[in-house]
mmCIF file of the C-alpha atoms, coordinates in Angstrom:
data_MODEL
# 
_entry.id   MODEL 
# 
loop_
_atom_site.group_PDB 
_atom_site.id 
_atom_site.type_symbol 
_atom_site.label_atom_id 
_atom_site.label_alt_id 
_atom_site.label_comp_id 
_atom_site.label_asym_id 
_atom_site.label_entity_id 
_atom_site.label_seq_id 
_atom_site.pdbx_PDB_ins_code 
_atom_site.Cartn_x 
_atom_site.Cartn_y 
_atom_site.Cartn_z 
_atom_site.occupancy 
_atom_site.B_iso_or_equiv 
_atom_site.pdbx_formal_charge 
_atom_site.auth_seq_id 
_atom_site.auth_comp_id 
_atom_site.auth_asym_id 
_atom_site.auth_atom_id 
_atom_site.pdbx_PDB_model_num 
ATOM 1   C CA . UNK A 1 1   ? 62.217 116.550 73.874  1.00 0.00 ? 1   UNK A CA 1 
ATOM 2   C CA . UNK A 1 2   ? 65.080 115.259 72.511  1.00 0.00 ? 2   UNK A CA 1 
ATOM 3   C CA . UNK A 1 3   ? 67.614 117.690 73.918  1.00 0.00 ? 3   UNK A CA 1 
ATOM 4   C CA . UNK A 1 4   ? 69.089 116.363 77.178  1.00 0.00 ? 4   UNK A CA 1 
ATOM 5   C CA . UNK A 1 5   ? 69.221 118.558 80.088  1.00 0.00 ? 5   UNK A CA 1 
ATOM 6   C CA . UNK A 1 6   ? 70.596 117.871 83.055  1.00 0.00 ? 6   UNK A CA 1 
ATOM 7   C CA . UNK A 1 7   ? 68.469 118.113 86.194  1.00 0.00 ? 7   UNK A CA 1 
ATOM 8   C CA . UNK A 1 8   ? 71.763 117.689 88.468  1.00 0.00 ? 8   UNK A CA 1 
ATOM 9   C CA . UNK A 1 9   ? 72.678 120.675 86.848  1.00 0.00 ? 9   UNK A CA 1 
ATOM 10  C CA . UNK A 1 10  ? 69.362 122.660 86.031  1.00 0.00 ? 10  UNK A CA 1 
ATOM 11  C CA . UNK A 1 11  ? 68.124 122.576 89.242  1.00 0.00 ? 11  UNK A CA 1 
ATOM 12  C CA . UNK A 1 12  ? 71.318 123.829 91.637  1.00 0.00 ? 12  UNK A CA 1 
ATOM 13  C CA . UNK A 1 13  ? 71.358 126.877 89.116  1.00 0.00 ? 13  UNK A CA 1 
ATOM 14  C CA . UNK A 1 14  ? 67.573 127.349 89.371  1.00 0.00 ? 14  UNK A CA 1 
ATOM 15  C CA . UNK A 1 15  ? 67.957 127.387 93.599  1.00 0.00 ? 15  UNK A CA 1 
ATOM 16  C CA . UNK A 1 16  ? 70.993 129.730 93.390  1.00 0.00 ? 16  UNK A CA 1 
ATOM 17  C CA . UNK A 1 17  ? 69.136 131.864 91.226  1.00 0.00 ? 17  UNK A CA 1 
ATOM 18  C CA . UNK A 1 18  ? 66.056 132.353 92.838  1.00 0.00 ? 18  UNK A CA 1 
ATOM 19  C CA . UNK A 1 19  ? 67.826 132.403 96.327  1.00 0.00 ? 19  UNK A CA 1 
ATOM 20  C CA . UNK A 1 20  ? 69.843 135.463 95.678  1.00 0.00 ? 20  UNK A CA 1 
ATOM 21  C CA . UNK A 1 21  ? 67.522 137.110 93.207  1.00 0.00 ? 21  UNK A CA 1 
ATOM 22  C CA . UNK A 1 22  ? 64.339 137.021 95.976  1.00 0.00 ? 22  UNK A CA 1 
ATOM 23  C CA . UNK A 1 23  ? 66.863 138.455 98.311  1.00 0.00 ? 23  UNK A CA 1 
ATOM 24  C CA . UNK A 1 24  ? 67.973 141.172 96.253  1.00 0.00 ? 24  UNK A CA 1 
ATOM 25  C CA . UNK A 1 25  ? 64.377 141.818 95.939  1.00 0.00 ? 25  UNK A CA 1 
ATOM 26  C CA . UNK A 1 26  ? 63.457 141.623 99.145  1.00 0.00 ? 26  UNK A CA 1 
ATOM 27  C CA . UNK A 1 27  ? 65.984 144.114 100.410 1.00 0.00 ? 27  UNK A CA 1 
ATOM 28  C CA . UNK A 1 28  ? 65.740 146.364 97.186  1.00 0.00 ? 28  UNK A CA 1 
ATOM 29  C CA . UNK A 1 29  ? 61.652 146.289 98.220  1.00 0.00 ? 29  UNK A CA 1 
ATOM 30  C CA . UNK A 1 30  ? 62.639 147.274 101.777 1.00 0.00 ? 30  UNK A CA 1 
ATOM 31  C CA . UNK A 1 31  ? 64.680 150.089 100.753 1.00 0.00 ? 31  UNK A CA 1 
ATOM 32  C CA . UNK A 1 32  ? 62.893 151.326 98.157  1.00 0.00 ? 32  UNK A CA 1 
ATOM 33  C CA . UNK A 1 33  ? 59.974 151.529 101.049 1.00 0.00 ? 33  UNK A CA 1 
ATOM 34  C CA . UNK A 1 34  ? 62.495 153.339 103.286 1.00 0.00 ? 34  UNK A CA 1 
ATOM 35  C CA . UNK A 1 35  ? 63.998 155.943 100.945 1.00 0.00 ? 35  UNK A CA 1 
ATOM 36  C CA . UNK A 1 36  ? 60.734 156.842 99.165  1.00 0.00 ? 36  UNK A CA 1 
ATOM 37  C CA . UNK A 1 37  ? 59.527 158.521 101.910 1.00 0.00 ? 37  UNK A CA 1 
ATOM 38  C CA . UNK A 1 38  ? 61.410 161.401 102.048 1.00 0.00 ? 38  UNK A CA 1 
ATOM 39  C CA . UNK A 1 39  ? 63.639 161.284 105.079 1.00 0.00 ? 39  UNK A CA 1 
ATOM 40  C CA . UNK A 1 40  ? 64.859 159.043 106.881 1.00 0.00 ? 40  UNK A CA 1 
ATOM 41  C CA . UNK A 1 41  ? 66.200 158.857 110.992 1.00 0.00 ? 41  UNK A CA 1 
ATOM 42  C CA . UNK A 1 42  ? 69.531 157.773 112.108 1.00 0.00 ? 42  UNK A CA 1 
ATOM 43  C CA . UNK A 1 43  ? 70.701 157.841 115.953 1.00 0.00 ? 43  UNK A CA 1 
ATOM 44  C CA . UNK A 1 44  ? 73.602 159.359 114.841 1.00 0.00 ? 44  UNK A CA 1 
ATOM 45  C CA . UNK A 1 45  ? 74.955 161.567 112.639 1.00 0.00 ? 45  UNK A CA 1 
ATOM 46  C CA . UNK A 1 46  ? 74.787 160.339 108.936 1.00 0.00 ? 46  UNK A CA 1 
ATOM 47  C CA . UNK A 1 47  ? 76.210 160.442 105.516 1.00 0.00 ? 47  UNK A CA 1 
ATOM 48  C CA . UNK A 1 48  ? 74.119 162.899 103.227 1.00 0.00 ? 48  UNK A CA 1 
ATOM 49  C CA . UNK A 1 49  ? 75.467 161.881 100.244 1.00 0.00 ? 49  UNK A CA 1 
ATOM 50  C CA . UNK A 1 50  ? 77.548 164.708 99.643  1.00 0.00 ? 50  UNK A CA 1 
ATOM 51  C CA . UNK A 1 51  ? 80.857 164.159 101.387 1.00 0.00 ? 51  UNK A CA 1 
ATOM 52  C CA . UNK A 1 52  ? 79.921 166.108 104.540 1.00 0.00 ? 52  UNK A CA 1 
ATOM 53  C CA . UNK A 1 53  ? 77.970 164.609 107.707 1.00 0.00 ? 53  UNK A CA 1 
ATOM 54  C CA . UNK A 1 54  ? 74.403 165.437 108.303 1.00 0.00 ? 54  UNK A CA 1 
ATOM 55  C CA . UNK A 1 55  ? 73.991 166.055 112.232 1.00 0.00 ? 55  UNK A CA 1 
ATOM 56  C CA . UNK A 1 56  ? 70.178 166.436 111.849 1.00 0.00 ? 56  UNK A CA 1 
ATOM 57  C CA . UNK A 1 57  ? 69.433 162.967 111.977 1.00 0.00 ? 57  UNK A CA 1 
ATOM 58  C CA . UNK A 1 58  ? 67.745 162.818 108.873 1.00 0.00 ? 58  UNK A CA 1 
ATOM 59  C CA . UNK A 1 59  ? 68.593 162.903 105.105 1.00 0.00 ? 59  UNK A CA 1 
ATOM 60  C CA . UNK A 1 60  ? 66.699 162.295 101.912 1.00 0.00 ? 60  UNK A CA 1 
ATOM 61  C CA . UNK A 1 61  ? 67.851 159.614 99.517  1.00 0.00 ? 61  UNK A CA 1 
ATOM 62  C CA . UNK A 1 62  ? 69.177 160.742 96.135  1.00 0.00 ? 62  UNK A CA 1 
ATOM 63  C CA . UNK A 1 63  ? 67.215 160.356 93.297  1.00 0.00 ? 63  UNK A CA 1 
ATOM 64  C CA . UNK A 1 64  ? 69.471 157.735 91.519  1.00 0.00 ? 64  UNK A CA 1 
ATOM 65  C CA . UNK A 1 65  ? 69.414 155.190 94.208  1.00 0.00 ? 65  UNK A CA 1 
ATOM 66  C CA . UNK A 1 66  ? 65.735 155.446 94.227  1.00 0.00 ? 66  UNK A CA 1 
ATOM 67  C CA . UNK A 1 67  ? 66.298 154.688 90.374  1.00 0.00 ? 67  UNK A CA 1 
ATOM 68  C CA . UNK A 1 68  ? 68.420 151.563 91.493  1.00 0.00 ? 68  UNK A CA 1 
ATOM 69  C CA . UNK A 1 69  ? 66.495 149.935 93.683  1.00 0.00 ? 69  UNK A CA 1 
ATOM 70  C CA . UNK A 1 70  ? 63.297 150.543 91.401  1.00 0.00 ? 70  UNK A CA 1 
ATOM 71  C CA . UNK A 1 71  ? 65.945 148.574 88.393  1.00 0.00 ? 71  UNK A CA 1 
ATOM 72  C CA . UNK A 1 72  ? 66.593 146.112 90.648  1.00 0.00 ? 72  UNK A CA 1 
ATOM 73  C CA . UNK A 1 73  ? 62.935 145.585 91.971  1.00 0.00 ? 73  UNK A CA 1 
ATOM 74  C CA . UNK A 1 74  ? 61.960 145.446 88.214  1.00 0.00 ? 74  UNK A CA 1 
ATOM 75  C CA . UNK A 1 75  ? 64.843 143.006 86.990  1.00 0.00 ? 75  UNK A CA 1 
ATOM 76  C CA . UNK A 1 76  ? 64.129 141.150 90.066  1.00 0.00 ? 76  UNK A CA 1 
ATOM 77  C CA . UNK A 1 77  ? 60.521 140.185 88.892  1.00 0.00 ? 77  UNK A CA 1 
ATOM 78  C CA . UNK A 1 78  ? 61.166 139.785 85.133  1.00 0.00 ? 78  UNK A CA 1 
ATOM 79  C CA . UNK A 1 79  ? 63.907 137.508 86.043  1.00 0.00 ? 79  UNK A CA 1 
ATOM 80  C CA . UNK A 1 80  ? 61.355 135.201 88.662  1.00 0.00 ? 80  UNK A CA 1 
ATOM 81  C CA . UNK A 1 81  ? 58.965 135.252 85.669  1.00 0.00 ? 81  UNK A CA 1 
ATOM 82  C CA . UNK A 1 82  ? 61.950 134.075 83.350  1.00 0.00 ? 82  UNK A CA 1 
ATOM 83  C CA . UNK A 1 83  ? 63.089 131.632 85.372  1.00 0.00 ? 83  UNK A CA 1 
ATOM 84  C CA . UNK A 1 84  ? 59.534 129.946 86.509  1.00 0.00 ? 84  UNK A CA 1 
ATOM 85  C CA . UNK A 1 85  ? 58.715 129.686 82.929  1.00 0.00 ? 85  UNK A CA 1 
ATOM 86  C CA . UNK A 1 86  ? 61.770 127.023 82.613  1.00 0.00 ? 86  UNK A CA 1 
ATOM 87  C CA . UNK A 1 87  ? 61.070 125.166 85.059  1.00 0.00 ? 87  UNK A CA 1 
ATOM 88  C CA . UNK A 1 88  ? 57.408 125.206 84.146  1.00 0.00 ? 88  UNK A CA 1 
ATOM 89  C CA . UNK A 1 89  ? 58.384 124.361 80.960  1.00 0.00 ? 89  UNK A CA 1 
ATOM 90  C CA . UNK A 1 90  ? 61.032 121.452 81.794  1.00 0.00 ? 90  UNK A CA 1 
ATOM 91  C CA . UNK A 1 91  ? 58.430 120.068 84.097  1.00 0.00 ? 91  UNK A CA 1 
ATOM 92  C CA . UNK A 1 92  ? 56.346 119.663 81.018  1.00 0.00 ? 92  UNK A CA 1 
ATOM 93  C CA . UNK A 1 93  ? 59.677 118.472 78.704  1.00 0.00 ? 93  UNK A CA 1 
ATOM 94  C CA . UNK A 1 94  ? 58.547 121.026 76.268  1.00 0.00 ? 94  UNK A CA 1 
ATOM 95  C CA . UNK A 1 95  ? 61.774 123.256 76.934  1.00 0.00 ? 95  UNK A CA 1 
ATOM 96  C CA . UNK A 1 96  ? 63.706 123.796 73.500  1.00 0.00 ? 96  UNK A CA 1 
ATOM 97  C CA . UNK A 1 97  ? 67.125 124.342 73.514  1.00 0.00 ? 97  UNK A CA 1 
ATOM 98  C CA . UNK A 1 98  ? 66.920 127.844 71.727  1.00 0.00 ? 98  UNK A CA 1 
ATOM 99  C CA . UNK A 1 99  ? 64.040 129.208 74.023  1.00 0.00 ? 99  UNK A CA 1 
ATOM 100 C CA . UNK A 1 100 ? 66.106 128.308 77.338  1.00 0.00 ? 100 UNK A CA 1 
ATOM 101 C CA . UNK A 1 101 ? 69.422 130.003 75.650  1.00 0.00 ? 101 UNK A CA 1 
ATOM 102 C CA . UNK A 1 102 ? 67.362 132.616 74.799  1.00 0.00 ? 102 UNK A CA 1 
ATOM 103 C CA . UNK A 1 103 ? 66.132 133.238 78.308  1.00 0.00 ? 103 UNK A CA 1 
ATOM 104 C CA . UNK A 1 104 ? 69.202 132.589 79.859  1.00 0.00 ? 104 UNK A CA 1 
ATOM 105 C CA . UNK A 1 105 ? 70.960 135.654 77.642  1.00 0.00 ? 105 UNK A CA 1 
ATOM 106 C CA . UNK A 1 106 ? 67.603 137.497 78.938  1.00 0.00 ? 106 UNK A CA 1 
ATOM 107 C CA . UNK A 1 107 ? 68.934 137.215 82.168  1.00 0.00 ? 107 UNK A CA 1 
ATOM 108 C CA . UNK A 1 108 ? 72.117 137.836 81.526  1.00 0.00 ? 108 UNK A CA 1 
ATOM 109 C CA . UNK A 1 109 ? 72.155 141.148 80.201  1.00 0.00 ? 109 UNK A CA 1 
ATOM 110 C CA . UNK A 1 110 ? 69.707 142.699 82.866  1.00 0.00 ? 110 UNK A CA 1 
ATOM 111 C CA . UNK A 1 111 ? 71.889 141.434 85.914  1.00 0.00 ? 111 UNK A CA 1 
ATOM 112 C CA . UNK A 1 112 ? 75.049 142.603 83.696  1.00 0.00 ? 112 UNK A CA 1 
ATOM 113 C CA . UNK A 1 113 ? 72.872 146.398 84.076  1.00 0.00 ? 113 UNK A CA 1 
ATOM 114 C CA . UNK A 1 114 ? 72.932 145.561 87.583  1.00 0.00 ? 114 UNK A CA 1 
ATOM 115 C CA . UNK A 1 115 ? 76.279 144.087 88.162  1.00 0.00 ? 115 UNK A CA 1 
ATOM 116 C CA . UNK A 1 116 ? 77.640 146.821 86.165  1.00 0.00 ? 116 UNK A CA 1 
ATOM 117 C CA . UNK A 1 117 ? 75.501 149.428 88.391  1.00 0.00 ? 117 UNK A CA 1 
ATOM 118 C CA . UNK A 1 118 ? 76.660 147.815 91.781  1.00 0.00 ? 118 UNK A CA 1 
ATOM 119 C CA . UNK A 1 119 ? 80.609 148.374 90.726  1.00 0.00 ? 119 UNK A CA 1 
ATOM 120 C CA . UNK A 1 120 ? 79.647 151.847 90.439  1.00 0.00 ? 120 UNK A CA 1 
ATOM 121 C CA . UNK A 1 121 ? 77.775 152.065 93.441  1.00 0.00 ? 121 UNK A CA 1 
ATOM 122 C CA . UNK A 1 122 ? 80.540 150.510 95.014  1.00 0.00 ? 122 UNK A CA 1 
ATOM 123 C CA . UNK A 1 123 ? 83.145 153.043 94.030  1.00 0.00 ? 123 UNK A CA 1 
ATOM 124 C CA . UNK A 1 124 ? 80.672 156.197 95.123  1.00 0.00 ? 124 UNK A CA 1 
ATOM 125 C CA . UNK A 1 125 ? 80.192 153.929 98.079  1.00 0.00 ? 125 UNK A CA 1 
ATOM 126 C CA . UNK A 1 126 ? 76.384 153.332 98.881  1.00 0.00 ? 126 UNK A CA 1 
ATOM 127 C CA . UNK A 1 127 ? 74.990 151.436 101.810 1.00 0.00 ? 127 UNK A CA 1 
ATOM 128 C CA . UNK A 1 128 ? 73.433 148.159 101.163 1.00 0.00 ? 128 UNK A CA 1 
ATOM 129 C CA . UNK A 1 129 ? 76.198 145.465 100.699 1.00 0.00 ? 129 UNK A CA 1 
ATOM 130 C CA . UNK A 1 130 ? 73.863 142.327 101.280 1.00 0.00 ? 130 UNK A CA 1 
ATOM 131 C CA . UNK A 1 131 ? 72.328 144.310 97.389  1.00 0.00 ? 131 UNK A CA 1 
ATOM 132 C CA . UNK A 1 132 ? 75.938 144.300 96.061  1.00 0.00 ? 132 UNK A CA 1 
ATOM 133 C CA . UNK A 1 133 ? 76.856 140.569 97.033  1.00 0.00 ? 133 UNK A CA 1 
ATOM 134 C CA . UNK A 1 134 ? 73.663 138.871 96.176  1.00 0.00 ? 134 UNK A CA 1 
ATOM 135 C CA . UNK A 1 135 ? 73.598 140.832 92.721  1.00 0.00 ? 135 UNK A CA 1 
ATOM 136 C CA . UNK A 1 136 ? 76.851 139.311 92.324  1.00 0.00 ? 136 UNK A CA 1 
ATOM 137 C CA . UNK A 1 137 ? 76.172 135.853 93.115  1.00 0.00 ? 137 UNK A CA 1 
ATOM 138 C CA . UNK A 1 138 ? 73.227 135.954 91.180  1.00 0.00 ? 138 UNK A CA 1 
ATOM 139 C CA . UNK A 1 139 ? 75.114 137.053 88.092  1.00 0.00 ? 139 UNK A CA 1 
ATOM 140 C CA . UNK A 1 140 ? 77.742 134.929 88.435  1.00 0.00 ? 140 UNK A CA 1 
ATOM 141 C CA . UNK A 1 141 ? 75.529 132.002 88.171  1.00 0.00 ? 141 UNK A CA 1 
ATOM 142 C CA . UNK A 1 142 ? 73.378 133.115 85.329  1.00 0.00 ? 142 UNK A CA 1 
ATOM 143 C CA . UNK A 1 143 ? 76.940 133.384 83.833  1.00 0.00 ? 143 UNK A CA 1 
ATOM 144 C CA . UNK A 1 144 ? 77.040 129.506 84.334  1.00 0.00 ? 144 UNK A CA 1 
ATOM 145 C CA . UNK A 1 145 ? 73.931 128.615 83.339  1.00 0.00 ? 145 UNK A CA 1 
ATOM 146 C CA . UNK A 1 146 ? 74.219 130.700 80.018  1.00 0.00 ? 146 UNK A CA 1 
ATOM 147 C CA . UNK A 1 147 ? 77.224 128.490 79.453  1.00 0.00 ? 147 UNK A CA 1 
ATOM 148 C CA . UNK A 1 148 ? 75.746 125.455 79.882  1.00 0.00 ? 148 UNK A CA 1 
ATOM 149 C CA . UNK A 1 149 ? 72.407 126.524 77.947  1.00 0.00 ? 149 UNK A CA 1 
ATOM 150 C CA . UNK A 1 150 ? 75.246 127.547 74.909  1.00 0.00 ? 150 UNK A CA 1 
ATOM 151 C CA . UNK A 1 151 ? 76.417 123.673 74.893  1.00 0.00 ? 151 UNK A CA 1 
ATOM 152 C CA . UNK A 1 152 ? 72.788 122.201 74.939  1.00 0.00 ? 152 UNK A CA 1 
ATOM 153 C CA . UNK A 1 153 ? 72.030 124.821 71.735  1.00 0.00 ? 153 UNK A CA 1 
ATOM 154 C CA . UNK A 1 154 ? 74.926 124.385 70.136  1.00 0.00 ? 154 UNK A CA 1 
ATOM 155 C CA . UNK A 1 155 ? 74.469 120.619 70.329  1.00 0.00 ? 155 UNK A CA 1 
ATOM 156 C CA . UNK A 1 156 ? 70.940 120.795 69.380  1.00 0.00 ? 156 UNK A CA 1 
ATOM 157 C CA . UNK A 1 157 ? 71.990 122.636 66.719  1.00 0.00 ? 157 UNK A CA 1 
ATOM 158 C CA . UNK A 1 158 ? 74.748 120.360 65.328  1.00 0.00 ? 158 UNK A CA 1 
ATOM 159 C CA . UNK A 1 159 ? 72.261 117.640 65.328  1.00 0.00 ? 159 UNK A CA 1 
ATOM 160 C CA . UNK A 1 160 ? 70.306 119.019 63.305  1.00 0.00 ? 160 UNK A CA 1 
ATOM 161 C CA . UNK A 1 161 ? 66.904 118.913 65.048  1.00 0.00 ? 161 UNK A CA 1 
ATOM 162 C CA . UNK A 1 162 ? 67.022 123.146 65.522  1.00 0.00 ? 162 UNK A CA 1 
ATOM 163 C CA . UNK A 1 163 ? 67.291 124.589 62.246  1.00 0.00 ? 163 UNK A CA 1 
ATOM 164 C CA . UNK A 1 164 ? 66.473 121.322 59.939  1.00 0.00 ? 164 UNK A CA 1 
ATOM 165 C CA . UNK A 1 165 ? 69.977 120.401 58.956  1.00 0.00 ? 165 UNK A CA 1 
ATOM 166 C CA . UNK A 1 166 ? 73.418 119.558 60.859  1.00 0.00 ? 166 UNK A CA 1 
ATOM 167 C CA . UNK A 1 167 ? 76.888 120.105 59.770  1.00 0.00 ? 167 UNK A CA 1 
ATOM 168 C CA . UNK A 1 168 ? 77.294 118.705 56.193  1.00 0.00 ? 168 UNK A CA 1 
ATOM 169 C CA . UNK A 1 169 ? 80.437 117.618 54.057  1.00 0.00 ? 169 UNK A CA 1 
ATOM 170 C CA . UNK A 1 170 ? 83.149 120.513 53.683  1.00 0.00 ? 170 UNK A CA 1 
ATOM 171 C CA . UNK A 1 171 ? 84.134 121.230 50.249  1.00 0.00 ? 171 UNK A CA 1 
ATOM 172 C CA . UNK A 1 172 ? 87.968 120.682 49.434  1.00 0.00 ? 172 UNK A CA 1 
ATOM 173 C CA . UNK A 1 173 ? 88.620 122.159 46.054  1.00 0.00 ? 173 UNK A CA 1 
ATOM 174 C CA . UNK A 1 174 ? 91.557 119.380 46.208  1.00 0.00 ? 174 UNK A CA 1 
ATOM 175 C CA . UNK A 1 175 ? 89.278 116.348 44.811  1.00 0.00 ? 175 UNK A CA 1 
ATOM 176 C CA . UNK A 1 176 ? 88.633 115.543 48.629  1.00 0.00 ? 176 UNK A CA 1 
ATOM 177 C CA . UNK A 1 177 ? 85.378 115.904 50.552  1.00 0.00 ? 177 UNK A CA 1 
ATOM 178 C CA . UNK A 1 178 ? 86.015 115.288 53.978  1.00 0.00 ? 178 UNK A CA 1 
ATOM 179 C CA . UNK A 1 179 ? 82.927 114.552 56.449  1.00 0.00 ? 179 UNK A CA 1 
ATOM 180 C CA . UNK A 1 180 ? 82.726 117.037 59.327  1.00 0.00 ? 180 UNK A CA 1 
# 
């Protein structure tokens, strides 16, 4: 491969990534687990969802954060499976610059569902903020790492090796061509 990655760089997103997304998974899992059930106990009185406080003890989730935490579950694995592939694929230095970018934008716009999602969750106010903060971290550095896989492809690009030919000559209609 002639398009130079940085491991120094690579590899710190790659950890932050997979840290936060296997905890948001992890504690999406757990809920998910929790909620589907039906009802679930408290020791004291609890938030129903409504506004008003539920006395019983119990309360059944709402349908839409069942929906979340299944999104989140879901994004969670396709974004593993995303992410092992590049490594597997650096390992092997058969990682082109347009297949990482295009993985990296992959991610990108499923944890921008999800970041998007956990702003709104935050305003109705639901419960799990270790979901909210990981989500976050883990979009902020796909964020990063979709910036740095734009440099790689955009140099691989203006060296021509992506799409066969690199910047030529400009035209001047003055008499002038000026390299670029």
């Amino acid at each position: 491969m002639d398009v130079p990655y940085l491991r120094g760089v690579l590899i710190p997103f790659w950890v932050i990534q997979l840290i936060f997304i296997i905890i948001s998974l992890g504690d999406s899992a757990y809920l998910l687990s929790v909620y589907s059930q039906g009802e679930t106990e408290y020791g004291t009185c609890g938030n129903d969802y409504t506004g008003y406080y539920d006395c019983s003890a119990t309360f059944s989730a709402p349908p839409i954060l069942l929906a979340f935490y299944g999104l989140v579950v879901a994004f969670a694995i396709v974004s593993i499976a995303l992410i092992v592939t590049e490594i597997v694929l650096y390992a092997r230095a058969r990682l082109p610059a347009k297949v990482y970018f295009a993985f990296q934008l992959t991610n990108v716009l499923l944890w921008t569902v999800l970041f998007a999602m956990c702003i709104n969750g935050i305003v109705v106010g639901y419960d799990s903020i270790l979901i909210i903060v990981s989500v976050i971290i883990s979009w902020v550095a796909m964020i990063g790492a979709l910036i740095y896989s734009s440099v790689i492809f955009h140099r691989h690009h203006v060296q021509g090796s992506s799409f066969g030919a690199g910047y030529g000559a400009n035209y001047n209609p003055g008499g002038h061509t000026v390299a670029a």
